[in-house]
N, C-alpha and C positions, 0 to 999 in steps of 0.2 A: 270459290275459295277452296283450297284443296292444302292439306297436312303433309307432311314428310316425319319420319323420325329421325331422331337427332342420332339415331347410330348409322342412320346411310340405307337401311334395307327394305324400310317397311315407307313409299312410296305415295304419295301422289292419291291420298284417302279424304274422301269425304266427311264432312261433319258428323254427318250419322253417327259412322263408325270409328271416327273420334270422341265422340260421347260416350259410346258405350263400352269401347275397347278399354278408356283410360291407359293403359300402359300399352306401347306400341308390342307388337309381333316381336320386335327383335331385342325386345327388353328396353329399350329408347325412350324417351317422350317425345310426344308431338308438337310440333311447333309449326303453324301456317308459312305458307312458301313463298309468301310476303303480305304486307301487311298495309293499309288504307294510310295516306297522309295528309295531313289539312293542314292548310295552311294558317299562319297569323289571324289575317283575314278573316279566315273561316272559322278559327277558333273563338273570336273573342264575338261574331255569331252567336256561338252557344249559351254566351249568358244569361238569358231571361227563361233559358231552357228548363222547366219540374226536372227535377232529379232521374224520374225515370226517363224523360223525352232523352233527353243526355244521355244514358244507358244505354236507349236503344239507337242513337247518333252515331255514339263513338265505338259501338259495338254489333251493328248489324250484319256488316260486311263479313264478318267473322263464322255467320249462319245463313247468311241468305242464299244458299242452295237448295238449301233443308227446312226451312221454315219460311211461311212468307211472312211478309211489312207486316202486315195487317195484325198477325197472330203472334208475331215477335214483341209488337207494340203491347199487347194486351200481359203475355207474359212477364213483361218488364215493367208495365202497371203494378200487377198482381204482386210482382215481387216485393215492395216497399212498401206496401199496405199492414203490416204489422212491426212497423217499426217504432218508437215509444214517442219521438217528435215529429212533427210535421216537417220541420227541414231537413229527415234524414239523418243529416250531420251537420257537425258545428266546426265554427273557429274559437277559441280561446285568443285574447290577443293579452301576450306578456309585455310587447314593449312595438314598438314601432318596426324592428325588425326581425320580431318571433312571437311566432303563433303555433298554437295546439291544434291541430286537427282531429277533433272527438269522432271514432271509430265504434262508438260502443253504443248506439240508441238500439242496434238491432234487436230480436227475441232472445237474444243469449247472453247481448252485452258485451260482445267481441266483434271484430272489424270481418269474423268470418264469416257472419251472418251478411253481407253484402252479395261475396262470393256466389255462398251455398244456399241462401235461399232461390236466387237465379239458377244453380244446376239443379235443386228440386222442383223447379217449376216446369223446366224443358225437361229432365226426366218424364213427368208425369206427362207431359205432354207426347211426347213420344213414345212412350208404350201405353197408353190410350187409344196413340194411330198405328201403333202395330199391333195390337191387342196381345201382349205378352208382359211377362213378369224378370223380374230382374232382384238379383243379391247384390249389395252395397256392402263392400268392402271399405273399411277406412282405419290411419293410424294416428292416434295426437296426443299431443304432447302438451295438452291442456282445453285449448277451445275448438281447436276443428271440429271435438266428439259429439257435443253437445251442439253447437253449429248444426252439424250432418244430420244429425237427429232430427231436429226442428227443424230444417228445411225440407229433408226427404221422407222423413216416417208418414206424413201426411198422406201417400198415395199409399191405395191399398194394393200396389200394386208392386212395392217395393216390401224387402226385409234387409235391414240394415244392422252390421254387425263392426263395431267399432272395439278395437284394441288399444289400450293404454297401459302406460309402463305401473304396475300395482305397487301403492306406497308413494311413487313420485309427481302426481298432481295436487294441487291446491285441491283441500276439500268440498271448497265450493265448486269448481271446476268437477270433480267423481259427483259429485250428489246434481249437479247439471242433467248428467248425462245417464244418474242411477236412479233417480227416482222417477222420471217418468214410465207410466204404467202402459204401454203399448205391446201389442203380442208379437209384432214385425220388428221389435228392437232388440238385440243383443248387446249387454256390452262383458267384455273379456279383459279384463287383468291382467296382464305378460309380467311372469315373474322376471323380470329382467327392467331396460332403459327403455326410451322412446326407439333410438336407432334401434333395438332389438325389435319393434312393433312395425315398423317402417319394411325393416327388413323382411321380416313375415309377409306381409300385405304384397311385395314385389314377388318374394316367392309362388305366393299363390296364384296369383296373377301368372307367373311364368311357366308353374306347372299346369295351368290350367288353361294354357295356349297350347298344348301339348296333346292333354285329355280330350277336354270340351267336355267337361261333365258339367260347371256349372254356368250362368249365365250372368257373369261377374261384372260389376262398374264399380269403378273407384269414385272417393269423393275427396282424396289427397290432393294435395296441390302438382299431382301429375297429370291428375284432370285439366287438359286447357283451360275449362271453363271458370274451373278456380282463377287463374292468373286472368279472363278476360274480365271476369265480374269486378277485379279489383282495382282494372287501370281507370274505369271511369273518376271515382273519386280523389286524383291526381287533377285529372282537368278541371273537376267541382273547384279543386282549391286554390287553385289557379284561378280560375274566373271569381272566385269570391272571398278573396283578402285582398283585393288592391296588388295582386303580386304582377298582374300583366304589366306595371308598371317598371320592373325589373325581372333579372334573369332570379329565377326560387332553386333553394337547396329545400331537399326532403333529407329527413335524418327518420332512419327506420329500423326498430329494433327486429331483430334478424335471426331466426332459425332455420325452415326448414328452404327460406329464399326465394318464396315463392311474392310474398308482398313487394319487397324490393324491385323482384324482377318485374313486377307489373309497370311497376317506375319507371321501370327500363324500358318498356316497351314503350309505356305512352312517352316517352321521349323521341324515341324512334318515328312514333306517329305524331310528332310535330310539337310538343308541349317543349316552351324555352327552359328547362331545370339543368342548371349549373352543374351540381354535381348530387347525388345520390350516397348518402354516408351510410353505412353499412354497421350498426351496434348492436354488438357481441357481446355477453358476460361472458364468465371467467370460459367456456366453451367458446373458445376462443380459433378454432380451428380456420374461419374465412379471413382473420384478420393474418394469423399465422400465415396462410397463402399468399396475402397481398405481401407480406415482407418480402416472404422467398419463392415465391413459385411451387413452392411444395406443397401439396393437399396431403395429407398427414391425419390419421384419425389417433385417438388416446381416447381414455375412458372417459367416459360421459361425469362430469361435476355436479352435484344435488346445490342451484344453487336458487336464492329468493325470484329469480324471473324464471321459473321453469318451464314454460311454453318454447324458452330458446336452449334447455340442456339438450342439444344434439350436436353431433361429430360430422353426422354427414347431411350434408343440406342438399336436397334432389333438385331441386330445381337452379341449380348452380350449374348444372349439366347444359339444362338451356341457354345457359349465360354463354359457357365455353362454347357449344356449336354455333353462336352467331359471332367468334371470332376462329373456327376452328380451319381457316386455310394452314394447310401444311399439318394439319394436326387430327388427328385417329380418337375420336370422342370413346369408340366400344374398345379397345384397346387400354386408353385412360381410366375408363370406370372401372376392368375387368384386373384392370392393378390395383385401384381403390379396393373391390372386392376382395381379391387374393391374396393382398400383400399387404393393404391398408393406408398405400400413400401413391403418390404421382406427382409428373414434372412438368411443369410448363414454361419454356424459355424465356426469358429477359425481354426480349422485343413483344411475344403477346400478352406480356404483366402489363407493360409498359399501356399497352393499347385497353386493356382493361382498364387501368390506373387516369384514363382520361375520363372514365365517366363515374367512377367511384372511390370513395375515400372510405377505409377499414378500421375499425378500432375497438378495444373492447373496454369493458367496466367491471370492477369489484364489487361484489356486497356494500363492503363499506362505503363507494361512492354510491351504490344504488342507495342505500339509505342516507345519508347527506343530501342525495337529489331530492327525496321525497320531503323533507322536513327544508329545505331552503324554500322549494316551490309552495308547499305550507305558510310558510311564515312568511316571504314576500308578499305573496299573493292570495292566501286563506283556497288555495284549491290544492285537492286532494288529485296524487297522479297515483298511477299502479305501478308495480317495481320495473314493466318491462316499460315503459313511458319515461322512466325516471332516468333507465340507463342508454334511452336515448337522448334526452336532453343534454345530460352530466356529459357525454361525447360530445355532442354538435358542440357545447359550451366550448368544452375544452380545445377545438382543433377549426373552428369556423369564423371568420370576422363578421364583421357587419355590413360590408359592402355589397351584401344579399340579403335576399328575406328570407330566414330560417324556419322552413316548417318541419314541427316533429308531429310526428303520428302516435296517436294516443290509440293503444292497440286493443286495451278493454280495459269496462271499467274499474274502480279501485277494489269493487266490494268481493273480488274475485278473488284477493288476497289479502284478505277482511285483516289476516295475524301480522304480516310483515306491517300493514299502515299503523297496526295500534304500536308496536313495537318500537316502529322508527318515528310517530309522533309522540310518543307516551301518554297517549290518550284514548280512549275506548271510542272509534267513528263507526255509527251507526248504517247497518246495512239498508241496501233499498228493500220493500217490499218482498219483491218476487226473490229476491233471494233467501233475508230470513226467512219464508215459509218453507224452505226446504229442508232445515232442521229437524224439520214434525213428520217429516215425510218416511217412508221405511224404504231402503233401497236393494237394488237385485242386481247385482253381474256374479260372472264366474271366473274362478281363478285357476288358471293354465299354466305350465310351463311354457317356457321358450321353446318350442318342439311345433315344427311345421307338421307334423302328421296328425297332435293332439287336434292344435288348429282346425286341422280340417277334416278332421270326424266330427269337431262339435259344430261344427256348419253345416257337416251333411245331414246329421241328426238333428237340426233344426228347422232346413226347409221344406 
């Protein structure tokens, strides 16, 4: 299996250096230069598969250059072994045609821990067999931070320095990611949005394809292995709501597009899903595209789902290169960059618009979602679960089974749930202890050179 980047120049790469590269040479992401497909047949096979056997099924092909059966098996064990239930993950079922897909048992209580405990495992496996050390660069915009941490801080052979926009995460989300007491963890503040932290993280990456002073991996959903870690649990839910029995919509609420786009893929790779709905809050930037063709950035919105306030979603990139005949992907981005918008014609909207449906949500419906799904049904959802529900509701019939993806738990935005049920709901454990805890980052400007003196001065 061998990578391409989606801007055309950086060629025909190994997995290796797909992992450790994270952003291609030519500023691009990497995307495999085709991809394993199974059939019907072979798919409904999978069902009696442990979660990891599944993992490492729908995903080997993707490493098996680089790693053998044997040792990919073991990694992909390893992986789920600290997750808080024994099945992984669940279904919620609302009604005969809609189920919750609970993304949150992982160490952090985000659907990220899926992902990223699988790239800290093959991290650590591979600079074990190269006997070298490695800086973790990462940007988020809520859960990736704390994710990245708890998946890679583990090896001692990593130092991992995560950015987030300072003032605009859930405080349970900062106190995630600030009270663990690890000497190889940094975390940094960006006086600015998530896109400002995002932005950062690509720069350095770009200036430091240039340098080679340091020996960088990203844990962003630029990393492949982000997007492969997450297509398994797509098949899981398919083989386990009775959905093989018709064609399943997935409704996903949507930032930086990397979740979605997994969707995508494992579609690609043989999974019957209808269509893929695409939920936006008021940052409303992909739905704005599906109207017009325009990708159009505007200021970042402070709103109740804030793991989705971003303007620019990277892994959307990936989307356009797998329709981009006729179409200059490093050209489009370098207008995104410059200019802050770009065009894409009527016929390849058109070809997008077959496999995804766009839409966004207000506060005010995201809080009506969470207090309807309350009081139906006595379960508590989180704001970003809510304003994909209040979508799918709004724009899907019933002639499908409607899965939405429950993207982390509720206790992660402990103030919106008391608010919008007017009740005081009790967090889990491991989260209130973090209260008690004293936390440590630093607070930076928006300034790529601050940046990366306080990384040189810390490895």
């Amino acid at each position: 299996m061998l990578y391409s980047s989606t801007r055309g120049k950086d060629k025909n790469v190994k997995f290796d250096d797909v992992l450790i590269n994270g952003l291609a040479k030519d500023g691009g992401l990497y995307v495999p230069n085709k991809f394993k497909y199974f059939d019907q047949k072979e798919i409904l096979g999978f069902k009696d598969l442990k979660y990891y056997e599944l993992a490492y099924t729908i995903t080997y092909d993707f490493v098996k250059d680089s790693i053998s059966s044997q040792d990919y098996l073991k990694i992909c064990k390893k992986t789920y072994e600290f997750f808080s239930e024994d099945k992984i993950l669940s279904h919620t079922k609302l009604d005969d045609n809609e189920f919750i897909l609970n993304l949150f048992h992982g160490p952090t209580l985000a659907f990220k821990d899926f992902a990223l405990q699988l790239l800290g495992n093959i991290y650590d496996y591979f600079l074990k067999k190269m006997k070298t050390q490695l800086t973790i660069i990462g940007a988020t915009s809520g859960d990736t931070g704390s994710a990245a941490i708890e998946g890679c801080s583990k090896s001692k052979l990593i130092k991992i320095f995560i950015l987030f926009p300072h003032e605009k995460v859930s405080e349970i989300q900062r106190r995630q990611m600030t009270t663990l007491k690890k000497k190889n963890v940094f975390n940094i503040a960006i006086r600015g949005d998530f896109d400002d932290c995002q932005n950062l993280v690509k720069s350095l990456f770009e200036r430091n394809n240039k340098k080679k002073i340091f020996n960088f991996a990203a844990v962003n959903s630029i990393n492949w292995v982000r997007i492969m870690g997450q297509i398994v649990y797509y098949f899981w839910s398919y083989l386990n709501n009775c959905s093989y029995k018709k064609n399943v919509n997935f409704i996903v609420p949507t930032g930086n597009f990397g979740n979605i786009y997994a969707g995508y893929i494992a579609k690609k790779m043989g999974l019957p899903i209808n269509k893929l709905v695409v939920a936006s809050n008021a940052n409303d930037v992909l739905p704005r595209f599906y109207k017009t063709g325009h990708m159009s950035k505007k200021k970042t919105i402070k709103t109740l789902s804030p793991s989705m306030d971003i303007q620019i979603s990277s892994n959307f990139e990936r989307l356009l290169f797998d329709f981009s005949k006729n179409m200059n992907i490093t050209e489009l981005f370098n207008n995104l960059k410059k200019n802050g918008s770009f065009f894409v014609n009527d016929k390849k909207l058109d070809e997008i618009k077959n496999f995804f449906y766009f839409g966004s949500v207000s506060d005010t419906d995201t809080i009506n979602t969470i207090k309807q799904i309350y009081n139906d049904y006595k379960i508590v959802i989180d704001p970003h679960t809510a304003v994909g529900i209040s979508l799918g509701r709004s724009i899907l019939g019933s002639e499908n089974l409607n899965t939405y993806l429950a993207t982390a738990h509720y206790g992660k935005f402990i103030d919106t749930i008391n608010e919008s049920l007017k009740r005081k709901v009790d967090l889990p454990k491991r989260l209130k202890s973090l209260n008690q805890k004293k936390e440590k980052f630093k607070v930076i400007e928006n300034n790529l050179d601050l940046i990366e003196n306080y990384i040189s001065e810390n490895i």
